[in-house]
C-alpha positions as CSV (number, residue, x, y, z in Angstrom):
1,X,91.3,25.6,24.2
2,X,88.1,26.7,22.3
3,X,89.0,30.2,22.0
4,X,92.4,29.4,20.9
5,X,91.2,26.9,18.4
6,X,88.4,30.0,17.3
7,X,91.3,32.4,16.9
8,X,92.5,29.6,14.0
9,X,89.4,29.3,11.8
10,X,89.9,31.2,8.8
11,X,87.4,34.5,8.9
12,X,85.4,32.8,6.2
13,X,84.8,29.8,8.0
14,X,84.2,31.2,11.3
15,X,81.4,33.7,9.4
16,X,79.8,30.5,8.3
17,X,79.5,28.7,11.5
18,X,78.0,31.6,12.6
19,X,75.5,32.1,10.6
20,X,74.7,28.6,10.9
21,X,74.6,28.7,15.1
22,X,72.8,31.7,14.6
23,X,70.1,30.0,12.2
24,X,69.8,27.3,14.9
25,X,69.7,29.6,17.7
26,X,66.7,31.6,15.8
27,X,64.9,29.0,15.2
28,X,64.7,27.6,18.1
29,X,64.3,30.8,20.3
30,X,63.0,33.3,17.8
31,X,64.7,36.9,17.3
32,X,63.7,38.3,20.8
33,X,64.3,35.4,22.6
34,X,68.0,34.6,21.0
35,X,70.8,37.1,22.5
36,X,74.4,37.0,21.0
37,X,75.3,35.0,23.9
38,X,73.4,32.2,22.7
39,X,74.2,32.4,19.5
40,X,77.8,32.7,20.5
41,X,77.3,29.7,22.7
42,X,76.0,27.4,19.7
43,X,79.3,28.4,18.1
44,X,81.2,27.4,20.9
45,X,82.9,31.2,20.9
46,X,82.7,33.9,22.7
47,X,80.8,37.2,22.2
48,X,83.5,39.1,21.1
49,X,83.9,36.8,18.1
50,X,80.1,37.1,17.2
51,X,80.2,40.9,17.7
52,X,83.7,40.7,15.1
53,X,81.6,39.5,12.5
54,X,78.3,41.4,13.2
55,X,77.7,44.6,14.2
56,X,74.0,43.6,15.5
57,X,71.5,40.7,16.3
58,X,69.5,42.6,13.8
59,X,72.0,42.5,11.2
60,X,73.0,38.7,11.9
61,X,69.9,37.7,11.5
62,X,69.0,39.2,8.2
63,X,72.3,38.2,7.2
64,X,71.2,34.4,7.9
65,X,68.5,35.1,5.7
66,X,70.1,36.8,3.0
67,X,72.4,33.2,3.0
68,X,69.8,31.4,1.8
69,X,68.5,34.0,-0.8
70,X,71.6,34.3,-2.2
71,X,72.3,31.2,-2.7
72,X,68.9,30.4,-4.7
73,X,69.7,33.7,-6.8
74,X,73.0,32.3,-7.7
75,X,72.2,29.0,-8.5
76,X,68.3,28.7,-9.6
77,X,68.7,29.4,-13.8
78,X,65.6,31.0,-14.8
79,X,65.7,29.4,-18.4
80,X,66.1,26.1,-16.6
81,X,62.7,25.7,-14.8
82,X,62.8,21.9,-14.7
83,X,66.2,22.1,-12.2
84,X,64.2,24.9,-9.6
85,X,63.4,22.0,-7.4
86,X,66.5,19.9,-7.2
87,X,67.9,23.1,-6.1
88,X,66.0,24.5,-4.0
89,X,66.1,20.7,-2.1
90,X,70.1,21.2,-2.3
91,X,70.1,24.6,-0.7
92,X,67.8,23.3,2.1
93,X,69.4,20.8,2.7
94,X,72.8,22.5,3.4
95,X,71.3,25.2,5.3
96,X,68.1,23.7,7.1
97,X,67.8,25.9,9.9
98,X,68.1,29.2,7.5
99,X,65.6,27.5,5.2
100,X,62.8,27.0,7.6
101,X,63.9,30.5,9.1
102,X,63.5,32.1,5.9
103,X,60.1,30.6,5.0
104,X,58.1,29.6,8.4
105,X,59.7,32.0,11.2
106,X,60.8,35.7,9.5
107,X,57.2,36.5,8.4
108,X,56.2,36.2,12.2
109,X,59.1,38.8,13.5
110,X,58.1,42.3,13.3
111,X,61.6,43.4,12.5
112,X,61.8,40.7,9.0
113,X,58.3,40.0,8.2
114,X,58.5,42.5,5.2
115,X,61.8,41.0,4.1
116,X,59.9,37.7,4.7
117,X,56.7,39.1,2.4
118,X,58.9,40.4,-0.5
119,X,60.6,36.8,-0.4
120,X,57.3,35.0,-0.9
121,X,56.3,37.9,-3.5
122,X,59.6,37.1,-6.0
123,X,59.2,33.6,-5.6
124,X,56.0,33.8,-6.8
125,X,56.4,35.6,-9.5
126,X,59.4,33.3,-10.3
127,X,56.8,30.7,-10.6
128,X,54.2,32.5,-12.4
129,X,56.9,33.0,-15.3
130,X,57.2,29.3,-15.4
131,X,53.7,28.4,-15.4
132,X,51.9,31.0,-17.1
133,X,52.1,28.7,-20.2
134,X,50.5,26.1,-19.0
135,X,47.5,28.5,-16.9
136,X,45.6,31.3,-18.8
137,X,43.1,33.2,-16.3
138,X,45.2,35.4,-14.6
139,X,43.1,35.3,-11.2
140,X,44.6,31.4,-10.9
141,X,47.8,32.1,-12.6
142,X,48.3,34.7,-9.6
143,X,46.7,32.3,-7.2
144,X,48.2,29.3,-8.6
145,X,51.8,30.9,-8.7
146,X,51.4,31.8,-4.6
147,X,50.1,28.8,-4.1
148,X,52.7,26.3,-5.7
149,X,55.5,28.5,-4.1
150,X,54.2,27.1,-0.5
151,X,53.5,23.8,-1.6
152,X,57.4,23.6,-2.6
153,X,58.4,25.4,0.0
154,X,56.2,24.1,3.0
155,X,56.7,20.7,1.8
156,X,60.6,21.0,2.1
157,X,60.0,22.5,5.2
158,X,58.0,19.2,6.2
159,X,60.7,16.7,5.3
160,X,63.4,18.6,6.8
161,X,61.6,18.4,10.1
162,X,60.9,14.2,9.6
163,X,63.4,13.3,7.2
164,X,66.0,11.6,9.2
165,X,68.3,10.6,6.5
166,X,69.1,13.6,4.3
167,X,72.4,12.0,3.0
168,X,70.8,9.3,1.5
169,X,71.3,9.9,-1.9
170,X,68.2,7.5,-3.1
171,X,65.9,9.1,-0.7
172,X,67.1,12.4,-1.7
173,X,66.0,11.9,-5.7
174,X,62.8,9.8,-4.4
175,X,61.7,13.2,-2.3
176,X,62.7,15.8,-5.1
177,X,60.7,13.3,-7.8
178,X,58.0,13.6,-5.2
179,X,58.1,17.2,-4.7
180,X,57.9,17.4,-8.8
181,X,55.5,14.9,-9.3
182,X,53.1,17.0,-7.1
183,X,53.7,20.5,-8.4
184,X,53.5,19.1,-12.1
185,X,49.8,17.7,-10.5
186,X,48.9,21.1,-9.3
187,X,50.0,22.8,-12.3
188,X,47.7,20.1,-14.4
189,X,44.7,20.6,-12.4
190,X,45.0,24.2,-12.6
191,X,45.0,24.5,-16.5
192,X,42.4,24.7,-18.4
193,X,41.0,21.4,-20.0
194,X,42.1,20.8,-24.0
């Protein structure tokens, strides 16, 4: 019954589910500790099906990364700075495994930790353009961009692993006001006084 109904889901679909078993799987058991056979077993497929779609572990697993960047290159509009962290709350919260694989796990696998490194490096200079009105000595401005990159990011991380009700809408907007409220702190304590 299960491989008939995987022979059914469109490709597109079935890649998805995928990446997202695979996400889970990684998480949980790390890159050497995952095999396809786990992550096909998460999917409730076989193997074969996993193998269909990707050619390696290797490759699936910097494809489940490269999900999540993706998606915050598509939709994070770099003239629209105030809407970074609404967005960046949306992606991880549709792909919350991948999120806290991108940010807490691949900079700890030998195999992604430079993929993991360049990641944190754009992000912060991403945030450096947004804040380098606001911070003049360069020293903090580099610090301060690195810096506010993990607050977002680790924070996220955080509520993912203890917020239980991510569909709450009202919770949702509380936690991204939050998460603002505190970078616009950081930012403020970081600037000079006027």
């Amino acid at each position: 019954m299960a491989a008939e109904t995987a022979r059914r889901m469109p490709w597109a679909d079935r890649h998805d589910q995928l990446l997202r078993a695979a996400a889970s799987a990684f998480r949980e058991g790390g890159f050497a500790g995952t095999s396809m056979e786990a992550v096909a077993d998460r999917a409730g497929v076989t193997r074969l099906i996993v193998y269909r779609h990707f050619e390696s572990k290797e490759s699936l697993y910097r494809e489940v990364l490269q999900s999540v960047t993706s998606e915050l290159r598509e939709r994070i509009e770099p003239d629209q700075p105030a809407e970074v962290i609404p967005v960046l709350v949306d992606i991880a919260r549709e792909q919350p495994d991948a999120f806290r694989l991108l940010w807490r796990h691949a900079r700890h696998e030998p195999e992604f930790a430079a993929d993991a490194e360049l990641f944190r490096l754009v992000a912060a200079e991403f945030a450096q353009s947004i804040i380098e009105r606001y911070i003049v000595d360069p020293s903090t401005l580099r610090w301060g961009s690195a810096t506010l990159v993990a607050y977002l990011h680790d924070g996220i991380c955080n509520w993912l692993d203890l917020e239980e009700h991510h569909d709450d809408a009202h919770r949702h907007e509380a936690f991204v006001e939050r998460l603002r409220a505190g970078a616009r702190a950081l930012v403020v304590a970081w600037a000079p006084a006027t």
